[in-house]
C-alpha positions in Angstrom: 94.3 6.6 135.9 97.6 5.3 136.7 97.7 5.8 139.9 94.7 6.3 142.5 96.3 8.9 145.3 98.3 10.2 147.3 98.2 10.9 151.3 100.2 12.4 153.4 100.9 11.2 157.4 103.3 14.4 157.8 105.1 17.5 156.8 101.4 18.4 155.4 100.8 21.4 158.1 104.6 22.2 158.9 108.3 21.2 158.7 108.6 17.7 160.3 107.7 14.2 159.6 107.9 13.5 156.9 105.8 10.6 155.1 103.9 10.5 151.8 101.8 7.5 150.6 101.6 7.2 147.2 98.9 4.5 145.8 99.4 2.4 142.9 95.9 1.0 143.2 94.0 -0.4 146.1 97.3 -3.5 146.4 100.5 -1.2 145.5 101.7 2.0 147.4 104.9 3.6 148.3 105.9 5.2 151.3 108.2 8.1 150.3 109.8 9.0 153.9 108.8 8.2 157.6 110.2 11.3 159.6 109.9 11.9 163.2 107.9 14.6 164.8 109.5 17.2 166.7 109.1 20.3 168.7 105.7 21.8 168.5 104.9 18.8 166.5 104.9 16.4 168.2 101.2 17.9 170.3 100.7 18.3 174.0 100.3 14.3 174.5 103.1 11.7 174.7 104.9 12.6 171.9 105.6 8.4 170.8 102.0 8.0 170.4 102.3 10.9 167.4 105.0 8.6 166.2 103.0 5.9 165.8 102.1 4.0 162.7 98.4 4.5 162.3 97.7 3.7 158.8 97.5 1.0 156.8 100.6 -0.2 155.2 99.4 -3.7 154.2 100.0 -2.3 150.7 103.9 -0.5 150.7 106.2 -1.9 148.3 108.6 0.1 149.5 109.9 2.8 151.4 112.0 5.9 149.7 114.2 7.6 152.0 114.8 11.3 150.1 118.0 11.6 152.8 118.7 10.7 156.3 117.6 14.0 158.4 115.7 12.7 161.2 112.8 14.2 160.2 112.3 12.3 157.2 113.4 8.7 158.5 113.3 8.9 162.7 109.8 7.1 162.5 111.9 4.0 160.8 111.5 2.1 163.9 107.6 2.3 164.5 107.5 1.0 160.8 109.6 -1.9 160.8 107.1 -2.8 164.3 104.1 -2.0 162.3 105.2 -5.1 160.0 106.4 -3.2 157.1 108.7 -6.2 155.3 109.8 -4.8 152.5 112.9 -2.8 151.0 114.7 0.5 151.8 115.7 2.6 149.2 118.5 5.4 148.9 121.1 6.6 147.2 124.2 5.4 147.6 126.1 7.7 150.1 122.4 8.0 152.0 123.4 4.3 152.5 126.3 5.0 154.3 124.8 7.6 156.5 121.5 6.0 157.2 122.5 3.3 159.6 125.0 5.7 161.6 121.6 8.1 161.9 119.0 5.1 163.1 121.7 4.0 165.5 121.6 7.2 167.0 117.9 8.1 167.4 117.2 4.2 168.2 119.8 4.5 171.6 118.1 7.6 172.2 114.4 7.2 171.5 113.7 3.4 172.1 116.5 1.5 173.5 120.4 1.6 175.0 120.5 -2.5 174.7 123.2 -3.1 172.9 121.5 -5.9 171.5 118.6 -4.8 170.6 120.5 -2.0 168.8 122.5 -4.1 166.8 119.2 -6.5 165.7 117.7 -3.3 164.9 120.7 -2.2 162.7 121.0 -5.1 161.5 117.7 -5.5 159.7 117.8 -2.4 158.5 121.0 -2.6 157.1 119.5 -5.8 155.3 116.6 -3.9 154.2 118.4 -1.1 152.2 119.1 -0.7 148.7 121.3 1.8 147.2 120.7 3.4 143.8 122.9 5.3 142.1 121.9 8.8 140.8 120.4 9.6 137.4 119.1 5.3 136.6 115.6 3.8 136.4 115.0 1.4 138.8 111.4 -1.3 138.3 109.5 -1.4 141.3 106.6 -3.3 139.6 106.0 -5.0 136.4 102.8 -6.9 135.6 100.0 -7.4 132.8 98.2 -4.5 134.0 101.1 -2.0 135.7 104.9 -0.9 135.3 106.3 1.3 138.3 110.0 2.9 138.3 111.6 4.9 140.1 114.7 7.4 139.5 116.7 9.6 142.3 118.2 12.7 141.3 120.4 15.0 143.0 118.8 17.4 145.6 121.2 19.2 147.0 120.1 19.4 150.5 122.8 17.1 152.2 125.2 14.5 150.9 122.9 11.4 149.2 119.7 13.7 149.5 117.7 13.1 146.5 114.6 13.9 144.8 112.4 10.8 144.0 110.5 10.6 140.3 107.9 8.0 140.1 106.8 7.0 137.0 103.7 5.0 136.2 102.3 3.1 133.6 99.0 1.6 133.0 99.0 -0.9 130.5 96.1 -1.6 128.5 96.2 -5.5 127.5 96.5 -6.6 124.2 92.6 -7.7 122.9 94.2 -10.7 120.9 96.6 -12.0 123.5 95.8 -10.7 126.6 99.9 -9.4 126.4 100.5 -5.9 127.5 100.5 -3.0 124.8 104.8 -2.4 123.8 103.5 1.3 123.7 102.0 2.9 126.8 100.8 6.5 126.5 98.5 5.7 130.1 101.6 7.2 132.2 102.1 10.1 134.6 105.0 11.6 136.3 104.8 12.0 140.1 108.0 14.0 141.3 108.6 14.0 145.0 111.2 16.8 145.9 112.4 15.5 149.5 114.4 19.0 150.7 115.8 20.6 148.2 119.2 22.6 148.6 120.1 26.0 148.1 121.8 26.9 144.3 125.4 27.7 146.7 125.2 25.1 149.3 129.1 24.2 149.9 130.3 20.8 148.9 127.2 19.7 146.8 126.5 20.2 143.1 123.2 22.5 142.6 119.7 20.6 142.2 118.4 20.3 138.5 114.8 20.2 138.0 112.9 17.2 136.4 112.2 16.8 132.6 109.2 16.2 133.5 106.6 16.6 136.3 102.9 15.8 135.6 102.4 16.2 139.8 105.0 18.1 142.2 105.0 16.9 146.1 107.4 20.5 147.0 108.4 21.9 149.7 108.0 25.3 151.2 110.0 25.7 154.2 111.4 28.7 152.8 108.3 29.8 150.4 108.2 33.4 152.0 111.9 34.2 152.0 115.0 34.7 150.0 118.4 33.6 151.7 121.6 35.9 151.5 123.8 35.3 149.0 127.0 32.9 150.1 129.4 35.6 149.9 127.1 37.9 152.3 126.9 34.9 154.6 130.2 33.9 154.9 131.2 37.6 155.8 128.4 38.0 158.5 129.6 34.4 159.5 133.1 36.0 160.2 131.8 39.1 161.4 129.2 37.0 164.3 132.2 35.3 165.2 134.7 38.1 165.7 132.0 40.0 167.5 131.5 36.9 169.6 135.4 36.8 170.8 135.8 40.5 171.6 134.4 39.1 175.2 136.7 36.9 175.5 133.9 34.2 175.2 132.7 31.2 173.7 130.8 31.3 170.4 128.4 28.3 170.4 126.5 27.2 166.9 123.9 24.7 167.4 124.1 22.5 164.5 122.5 19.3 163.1 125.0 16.4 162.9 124.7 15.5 159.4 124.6 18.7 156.6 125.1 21.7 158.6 127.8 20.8 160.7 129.9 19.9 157.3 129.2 23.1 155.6 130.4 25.0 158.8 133.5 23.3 158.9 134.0 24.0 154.9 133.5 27.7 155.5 135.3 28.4 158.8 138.3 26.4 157.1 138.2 29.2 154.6 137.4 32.3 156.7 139.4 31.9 159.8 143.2 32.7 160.3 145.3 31.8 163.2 145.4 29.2 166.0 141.4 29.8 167.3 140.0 26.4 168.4 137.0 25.1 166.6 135.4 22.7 168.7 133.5 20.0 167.3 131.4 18.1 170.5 129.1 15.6 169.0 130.4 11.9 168.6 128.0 11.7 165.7 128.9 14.7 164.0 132.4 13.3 164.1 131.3 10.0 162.5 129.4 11.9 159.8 132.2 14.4 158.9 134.5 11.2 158.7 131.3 9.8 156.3 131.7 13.3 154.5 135.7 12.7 153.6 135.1 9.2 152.5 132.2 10.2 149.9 134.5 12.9 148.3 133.8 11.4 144.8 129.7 12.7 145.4 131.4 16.8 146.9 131.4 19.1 144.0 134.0 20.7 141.5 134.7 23.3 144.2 135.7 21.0 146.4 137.5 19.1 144.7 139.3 22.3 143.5 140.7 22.8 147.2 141.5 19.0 148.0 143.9 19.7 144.7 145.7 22.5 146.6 146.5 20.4 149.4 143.8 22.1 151.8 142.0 20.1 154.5 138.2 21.6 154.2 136.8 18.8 156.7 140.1 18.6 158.9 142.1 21.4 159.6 144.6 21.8 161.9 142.9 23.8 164.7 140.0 21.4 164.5 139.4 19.4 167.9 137.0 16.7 168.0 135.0 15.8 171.8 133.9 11.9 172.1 133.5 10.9 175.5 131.1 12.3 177.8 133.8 13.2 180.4 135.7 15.4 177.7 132.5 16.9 176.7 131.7 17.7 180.7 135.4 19.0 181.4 135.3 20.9 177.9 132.0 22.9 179.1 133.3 24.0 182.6 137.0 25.2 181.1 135.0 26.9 178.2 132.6 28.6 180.7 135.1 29.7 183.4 138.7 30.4 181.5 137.5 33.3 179.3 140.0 31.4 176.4 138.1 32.0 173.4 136.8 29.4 170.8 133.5 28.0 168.9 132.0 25.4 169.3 129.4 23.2 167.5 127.2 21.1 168.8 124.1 19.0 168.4 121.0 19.6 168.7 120.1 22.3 165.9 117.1 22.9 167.4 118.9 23.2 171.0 115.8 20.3 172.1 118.7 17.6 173.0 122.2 16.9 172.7 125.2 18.3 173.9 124.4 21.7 173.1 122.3 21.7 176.2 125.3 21.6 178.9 127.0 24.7 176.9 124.1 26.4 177.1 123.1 25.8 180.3 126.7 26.9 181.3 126.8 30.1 179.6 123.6 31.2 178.3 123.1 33.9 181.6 126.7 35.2 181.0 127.2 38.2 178.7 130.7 36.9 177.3 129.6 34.2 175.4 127.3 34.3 172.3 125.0 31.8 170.9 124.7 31.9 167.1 122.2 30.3 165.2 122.6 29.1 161.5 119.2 27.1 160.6 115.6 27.0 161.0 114.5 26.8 164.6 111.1 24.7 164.6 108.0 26.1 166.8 107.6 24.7 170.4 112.0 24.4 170.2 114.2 25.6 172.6 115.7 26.9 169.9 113.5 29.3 168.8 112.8 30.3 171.9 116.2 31.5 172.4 116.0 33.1 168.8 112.6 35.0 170.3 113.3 35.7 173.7 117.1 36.2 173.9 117.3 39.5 172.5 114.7 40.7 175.0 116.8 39.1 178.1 114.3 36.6 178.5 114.8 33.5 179.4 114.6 30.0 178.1 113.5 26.3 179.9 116.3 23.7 179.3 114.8 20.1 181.2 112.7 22.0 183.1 114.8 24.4 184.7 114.5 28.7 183.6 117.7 30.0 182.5 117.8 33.5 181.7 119.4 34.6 178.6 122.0 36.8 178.7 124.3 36.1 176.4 124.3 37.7 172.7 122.0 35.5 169.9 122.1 35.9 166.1 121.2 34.5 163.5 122.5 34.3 160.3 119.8 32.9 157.9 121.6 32.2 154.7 123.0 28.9 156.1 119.9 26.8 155.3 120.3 23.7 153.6 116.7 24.0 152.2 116.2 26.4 148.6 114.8 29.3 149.4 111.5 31.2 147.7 113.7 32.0 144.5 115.2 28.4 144.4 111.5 26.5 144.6 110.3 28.8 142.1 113.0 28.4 139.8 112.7 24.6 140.2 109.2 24.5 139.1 109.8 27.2 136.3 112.9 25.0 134.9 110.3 21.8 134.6 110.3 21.4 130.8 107.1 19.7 130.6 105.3 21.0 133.4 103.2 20.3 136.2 99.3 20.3 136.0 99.3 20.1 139.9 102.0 21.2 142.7 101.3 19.9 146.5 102.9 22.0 148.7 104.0 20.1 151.9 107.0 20.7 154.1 106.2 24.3 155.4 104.4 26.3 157.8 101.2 28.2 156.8 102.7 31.5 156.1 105.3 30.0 153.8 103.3 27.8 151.8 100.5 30.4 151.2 103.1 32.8 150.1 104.5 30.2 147.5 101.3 29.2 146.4 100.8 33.3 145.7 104.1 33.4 144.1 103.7 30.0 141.6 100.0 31.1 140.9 101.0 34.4 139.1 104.2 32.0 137.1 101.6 29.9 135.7 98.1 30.1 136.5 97.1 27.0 134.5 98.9 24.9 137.6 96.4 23.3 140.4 98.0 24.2 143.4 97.3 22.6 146.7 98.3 23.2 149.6 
């Protein structure tokens, strides 16, 4: 067989970390991802001990980042301890983006040193190695194997990427020893990372694989269709208008890198006058600046606008928060002035970040509204808001209750991830088809409903889940 297995150390039974072993043979293996835990997740112990590298990864070529959410690279740290020596590959804006993304979860997770953040960043940076999309790239190469690797567009966030691994097992020549010129030993493994939605702003659509003898998918969204972008930009408008009748603030929880981007896109398009969108994560900032200097990956929309002299990542009514003293003066004049705006802000999940000060501020006052436009992991603040607010419950924020007062939505066609339709159309558009799909990457509800759904496409697939 030409290859033996494949394991997983995360994303098997939910929606973080992220890490797939695929073995070669009993000396070669790749490590496709090494995601932190979070929320729920991480279990009821200390949650750096589920971070932990506790397998073996004496035999790890290297490791294949599908894109920089922390979920699929924050364990980067407890690997490079573990002794892992080889090389980190990524597409090329993923490059970019990866060492502004480790910098920010090793300050906050490990260590403040300055230097020990920049030895860190430093061997990482010396570690990676950008591919460009759409090329073959030799891992391995010997009498008795040949390993490659391709990235394709996935759509999820800028550089996110879908991995195909393709591997040969030579059988030797019985004259010479040489390796046969013609292989037909080979199979296909396709790893999809997160794939994006079909309308995700700024990013071309993902296309599926030629070929796929075994799928590693996704489910996050295996139970559910998304709104259509035209629906979600007008609820988007709608939420916020709601949300300033009061004279209040709107505040979105959003992840730095992806979300945050796409918001900006939209509201650039949907909002008129001089309201303030206020953008209070330093990192956010540094990724949107990432965004406008990888316009040459943004799609023909986008490019479309940029023509007509618009400013999708930096209008005019834009305002950017850095340092801590802005953010903490910003949060007491939003909270007490009744001037409306919106603000984003880190954490998505609401479990860090500066998020937590605006909410803390404003969640048990009725003026303001907290609007939610991604998935909210179990055991997250987040989703306890989501739950409990509309029920004027309450929510803990660093151990303190805060009741919840405030107005939450959510507006659920703002995930980055492809929805029920968009997984099964991936897997139907696979011209030479899978003969078994792994679902990872999902809760149980999801991933039992999309093993349902693929099952009646094609019943001849072995589905795992």
């Amino acid at each position: 067989m030409p290859y033996k297995e494949i394991q997983h150390y995360g994303a098997r039974d939910g929606v973080t970390g992220s890490c797939h072993q695929l073995h070669i043979d009993d000396n070669h293996s790749l490590l496709i991802d090494c995601g932190l835990f979070q929320g729920a997740e991480t279990g009821n112990g200390n949650s750096a001990n589920r971070q932990a590298i506790d397998f073996d990864i004496s035999s790890v070529m290297a490791l294949i980042v599908t894109h920089v959410h922390i979920d699929h690279v924050g364990r980067i740290p407890w690997l490079l301890a573990a002794g892992f020596k080889g090389p980190i590959i990524c597409s090329q804006p993923s490059a970019k983006l990866l060492p502004l993304v480790l910098e920010d979860a090793f300050r906050l997770g490990i260590s403040r040193d300055s230097t020990q953040v920049e030895r860190y960043l430093g061997e990482v940076e010396s570690r990676i190695v950008a591919l460009p999309y759409k090329e073959w790239f030799t891992l391995l190469d010997s009498n008795e194997r040949k390993v490659q690797i391709r990235l394709q567009r996935a759509g999820h966030i800028l550089g996110s990427a879908y991995v195909e691994v393709d591997c040969q097992r030579r059988s030797p020549s019985r004259k010479t020893g040489a390796p046969a010129a013609i292989n037909q030993a080979s199979t296909r493994i396709v790893f999809s990372g997160d794939l994006g939605a079909s309308h995700t702003p700024l990013l071309p659509a993902p296309k599926p694989p030629y070929r796929a003898d075994v799928l590693v998918l996704e489910s996050t969204y295996g139970d559910r269709n998304h709104e259509s972008r035209a629906t979600r930009k007008y609820r988007l408008k709608a939420a916020i208008d709601r949300g300033l009748e009061n004279g209040g603030t709107v505040l979105i929880p959003a992840f730095s890198i992806g979300r945050t981007q796409e918001l900006l896109y939209e509201m650039e398009d949907i909002l008129d006058g001089d309201l303030p969108v206020i953008l209070d994560s330093p990192l956010a900032s540094k990724f949107t600046d990432a965004y406008r200097e990888l316009q040459p990956f943004w799609d023909e929309e986008a490019h479309a606008r940029l023509k007509q002299g618009r400013k999708p990542l930096a209008f005019d009514t834009l305002l950017t928060v850095d340092s801590h003293d802005e953010h903490l003066k910003m949060v007491h004049h939003l909270a007490n002035s009744g001037r409306p705006g919106i603000v984003i802000a880190g954490s998505g999940m609401c479990n860090a970040g500066r998020i937590i000060n605006y909410l803390k501020a404003m969640l048990s006052d009725e003026r303001h509204d907290v609007l939610f436009v991604g998935y909210q992991a179990e055991g997250t603040p987040g989703r306890d808001i989501q739950s409990y607010g509309p029920k004027n419950g309450y929510v803990e924020l660093d151990g303190e209750r805060y009741t919840i007062r405030a107005r939450v939505e959510t507006i659920g066609g703002y995930s980055a991830h492809a929805d029920q339709r968009g997984l099964v159309n991936f897997v139907k558009g696979i011209k030479h088809g899978s003969k078994e799909v792994r679902l990872v990457h999902g809760d149980k509800e999801p991933r039992l409903a999309l093993k349902e759904i693929l099952g009646r496409v094609n019943d001849r697939i072995k589905i795992r889940i």
